[in-house]
N, C-alpha and C positions, 0 to 999 in steps of 0.2 A: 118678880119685878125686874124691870131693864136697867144696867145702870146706862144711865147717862153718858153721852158720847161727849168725851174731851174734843173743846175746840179751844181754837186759836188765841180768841180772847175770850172772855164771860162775857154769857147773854147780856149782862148790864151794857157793858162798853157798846154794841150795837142799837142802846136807846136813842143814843145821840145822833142823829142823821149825818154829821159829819165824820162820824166812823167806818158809815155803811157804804161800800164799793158801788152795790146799787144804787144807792143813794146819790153819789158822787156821779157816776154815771150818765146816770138821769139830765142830772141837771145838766152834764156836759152835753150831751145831747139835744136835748132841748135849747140850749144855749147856742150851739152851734148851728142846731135846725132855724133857729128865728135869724140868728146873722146872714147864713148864706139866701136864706127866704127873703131878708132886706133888698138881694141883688137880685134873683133870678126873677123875682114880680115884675122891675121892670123888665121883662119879655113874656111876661104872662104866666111863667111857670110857679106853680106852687112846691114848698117842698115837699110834700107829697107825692106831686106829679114829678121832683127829681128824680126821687129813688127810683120810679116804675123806668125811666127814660135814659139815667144810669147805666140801668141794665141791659135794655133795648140799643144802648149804643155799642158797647161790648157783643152783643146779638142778637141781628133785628129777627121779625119772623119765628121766636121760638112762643111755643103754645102758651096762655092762657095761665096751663097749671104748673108749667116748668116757671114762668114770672113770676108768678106768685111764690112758687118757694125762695128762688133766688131774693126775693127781695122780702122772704119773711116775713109775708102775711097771710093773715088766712085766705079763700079763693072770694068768699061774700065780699071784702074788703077789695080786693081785687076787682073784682066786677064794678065797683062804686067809682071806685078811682080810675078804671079804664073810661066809664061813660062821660067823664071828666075830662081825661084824657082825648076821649073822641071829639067830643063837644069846642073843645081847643081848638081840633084841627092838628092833634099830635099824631095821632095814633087811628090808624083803620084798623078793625078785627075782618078776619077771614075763615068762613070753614073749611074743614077740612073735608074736600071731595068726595075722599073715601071711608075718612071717619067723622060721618055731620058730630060728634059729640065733641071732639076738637078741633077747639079754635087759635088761630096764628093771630099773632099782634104784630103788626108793622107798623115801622116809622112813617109817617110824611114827609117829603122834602121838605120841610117848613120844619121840622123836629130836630130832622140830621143835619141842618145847617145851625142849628140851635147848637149842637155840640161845640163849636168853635169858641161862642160865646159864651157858655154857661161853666165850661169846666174851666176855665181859667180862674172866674168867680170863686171858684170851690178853691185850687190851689190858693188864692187870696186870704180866703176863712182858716183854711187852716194853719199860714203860715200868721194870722191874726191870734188863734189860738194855743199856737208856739211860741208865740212871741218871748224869749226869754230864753229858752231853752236851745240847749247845743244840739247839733245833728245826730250824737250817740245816744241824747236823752230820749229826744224823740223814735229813734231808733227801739231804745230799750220800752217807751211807753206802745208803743205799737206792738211788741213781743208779748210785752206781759198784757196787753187786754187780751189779744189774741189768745194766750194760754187759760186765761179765765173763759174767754171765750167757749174754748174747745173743754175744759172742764164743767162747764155745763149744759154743754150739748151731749158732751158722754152720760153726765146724769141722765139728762130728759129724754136720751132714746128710747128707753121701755118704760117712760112714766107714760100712765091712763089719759089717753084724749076725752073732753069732755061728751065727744059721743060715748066712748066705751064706759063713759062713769053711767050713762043716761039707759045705755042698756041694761 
């Protein structure tokens, strides 16, 4: 028999959803995604269709499967929200000449002018979501998600994808 791994606090204390990071998290998240959603619809953008556009401004033209990681989703997911994206009028896909299996996503000028307007939106949400907080708070809260962050993405490097479980 295993003993038990000492954690931080007892299983109990994580019943309570106001204990749990993920928990917390979440809700920030989703709290954050539905404010800056309030602003970017008026231009049509979903927040969905940010993240994908996010990314594509930082840089245009990268493949299909490089977006989809950068913006940590699966590629099925991806494919959904590009046709969405096309359908907009954000975003052209392109194949690749030499390898028809990859495809480039590009902005429209109708996209990249969007940037001017859309990221200012986001700097707004966030400094609505700071509201209260000093520039070191916010400093040190950006450190430490990060750090939880990267602590579980080092878990989940060799955890099983649900293909490898299916195999």
């Amino acid at each position: 028999m295993s003993k038990p791994k000492v954690t931080r606090q007892p299983a109990a204390y994580y019943r309570l959803p106001e204990n749990s990071i993920g928990y917390l998290s979440r809700v920030m998240f989703r709290s954050f995604s539905r404010a800056l959603e309030r602003r970017t619809l008026e231009h049509g953008v979903s927040a969905g269709q940010w993240r994908f556009l996010r990314q594509l401004w930082l840089e245009d033209g990268i493949t299909q499967r490089e977006l989809s990681a950068r913006v940590g989703m699966r590629e099925p997911t991806t494919v959904v929200a590009l046709k969405s994206l096309e359908a907009a009028g954000l975003v052209r896909r392109e194949k690749c000449k030499i390898d028809r299996r990859k495809i480039y996503i590009h902005l429209t000028d109708h996209a990249k002018a969007l940037e001017d307007v859309l990221v200012p939106m986001n700097a707004e949400v966030h400094d609505l979501a700071t509201a209260g907080l000093s520039d070191a708070e916010v400093d040190a809260l950006q450190s430490l998600l990060r750090r939880v962050i990267a602590n579980l993405a080092e878990e989940a490097k060799d955890a099983p994808t649900l293909s490898d479980v299916r195999a």
